[in-house]
DRENDO-1510 file (C-alpha; in Angstrom, 1 decimal, always signed):
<recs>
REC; n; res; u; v; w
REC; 1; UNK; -30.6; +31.8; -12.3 .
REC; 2; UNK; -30.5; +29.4; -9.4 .
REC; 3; UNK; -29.2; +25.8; -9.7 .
REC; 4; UNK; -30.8; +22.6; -8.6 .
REC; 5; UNK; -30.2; +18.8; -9.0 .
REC; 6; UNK; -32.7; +16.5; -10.4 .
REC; 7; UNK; -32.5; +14.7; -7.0 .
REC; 8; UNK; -33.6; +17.9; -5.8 .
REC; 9; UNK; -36.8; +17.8; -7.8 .
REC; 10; UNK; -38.0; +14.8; -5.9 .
REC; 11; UNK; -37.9; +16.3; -2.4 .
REC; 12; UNK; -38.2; +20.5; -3.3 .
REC; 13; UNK; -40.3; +20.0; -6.2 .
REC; 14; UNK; -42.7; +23.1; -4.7 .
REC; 15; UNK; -39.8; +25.6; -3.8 .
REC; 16; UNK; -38.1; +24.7; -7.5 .
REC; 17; UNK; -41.6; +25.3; -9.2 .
REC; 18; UNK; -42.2; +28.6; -7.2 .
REC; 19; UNK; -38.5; +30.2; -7.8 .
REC; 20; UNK; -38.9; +29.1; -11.6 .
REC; 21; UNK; -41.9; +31.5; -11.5 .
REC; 22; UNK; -39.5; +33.6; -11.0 .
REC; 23; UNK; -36.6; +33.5; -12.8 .
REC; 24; UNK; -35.5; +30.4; -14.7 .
REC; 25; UNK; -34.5; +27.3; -12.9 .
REC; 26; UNK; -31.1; +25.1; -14.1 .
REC; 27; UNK; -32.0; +21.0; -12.8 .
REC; 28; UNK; -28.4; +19.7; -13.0 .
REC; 29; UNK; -27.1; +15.9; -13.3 .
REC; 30; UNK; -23.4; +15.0; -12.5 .
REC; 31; UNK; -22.8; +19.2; -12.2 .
REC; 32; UNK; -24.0; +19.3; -16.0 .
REC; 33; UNK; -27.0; +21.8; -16.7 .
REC; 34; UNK; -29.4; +19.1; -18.1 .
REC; 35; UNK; -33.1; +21.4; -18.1 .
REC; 36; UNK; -34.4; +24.7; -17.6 .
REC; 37; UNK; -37.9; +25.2; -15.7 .
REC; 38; UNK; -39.0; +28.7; -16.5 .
REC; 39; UNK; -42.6; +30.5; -16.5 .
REC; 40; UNK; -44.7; +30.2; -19.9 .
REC; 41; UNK; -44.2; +34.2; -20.7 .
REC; 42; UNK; -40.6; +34.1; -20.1 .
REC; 43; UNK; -40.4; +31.2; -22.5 .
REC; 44; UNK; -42.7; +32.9; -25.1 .
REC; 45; UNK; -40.7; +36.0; -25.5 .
REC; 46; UNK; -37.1; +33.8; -25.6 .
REC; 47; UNK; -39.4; +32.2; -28.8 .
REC; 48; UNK; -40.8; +35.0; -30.5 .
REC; 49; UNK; -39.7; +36.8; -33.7 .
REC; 50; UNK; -42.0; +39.3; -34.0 .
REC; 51; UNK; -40.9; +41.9; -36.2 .
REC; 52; UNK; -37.4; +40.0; -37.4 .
REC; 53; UNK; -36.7; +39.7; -40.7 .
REC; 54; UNK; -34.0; +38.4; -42.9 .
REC; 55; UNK; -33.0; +39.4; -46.5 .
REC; 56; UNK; -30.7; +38.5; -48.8 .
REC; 57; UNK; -28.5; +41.3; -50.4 .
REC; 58; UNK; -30.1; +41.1; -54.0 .
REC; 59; UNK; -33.8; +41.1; -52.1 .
REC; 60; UNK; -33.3; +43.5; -49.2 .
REC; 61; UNK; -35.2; +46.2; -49.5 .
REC; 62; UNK; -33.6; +50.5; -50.1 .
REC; 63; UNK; -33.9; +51.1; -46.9 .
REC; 64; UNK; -32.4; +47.9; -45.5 .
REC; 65; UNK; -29.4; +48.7; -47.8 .
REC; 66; UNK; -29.1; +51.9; -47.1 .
REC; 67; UNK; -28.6; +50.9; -43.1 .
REC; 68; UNK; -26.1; +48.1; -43.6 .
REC; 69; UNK; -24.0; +50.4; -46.1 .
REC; 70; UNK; -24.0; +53.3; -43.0 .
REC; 71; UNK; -23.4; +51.0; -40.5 .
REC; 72; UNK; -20.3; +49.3; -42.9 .
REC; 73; UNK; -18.8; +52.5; -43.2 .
REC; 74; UNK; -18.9; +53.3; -39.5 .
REC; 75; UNK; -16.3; +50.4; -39.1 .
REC; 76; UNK; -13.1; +51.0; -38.2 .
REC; 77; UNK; -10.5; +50.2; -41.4 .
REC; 78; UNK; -8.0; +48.0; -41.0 .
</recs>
């Protein structure tokens, strides 16, 4: 991620926009990340939960259970 300061936005705006096509962009103020410029698709995958799903223990499903109780047991005792 490359660093630029807002004042830097004013005279760079092109270069900024082009490199946060890129990879994202951090626009600092004072040396304090303020915003991050980065492509749409980038964005949209950071903001997408496709297939995520939460449960609570008396609603998840068998097979949910049956994964968190392996993966329990797999830790080390203390």
């Amino acid at each position: 991620m490359k660093f630029y300061t807002l004042t830097d936005l004013n005279r760079a705006s092109g270069e900024i926009l082009d490199t946060a096509l890129v990879e994202p962009v951090t626009l600092t103020k004072h040396g304090k990340g303020r915003l991050v410029v980065m492509n749409a698709d980038h964005y949209r995958k950071l903001t997408e939960r496709r297939g995520i799903q939460a449960f609570t223990l008396q609603d998840a499903p068998p097979a949910v259970m049956d994964e968190l109780m392996t993966g329990l047991a797999q830790l080390p005792q203390s």
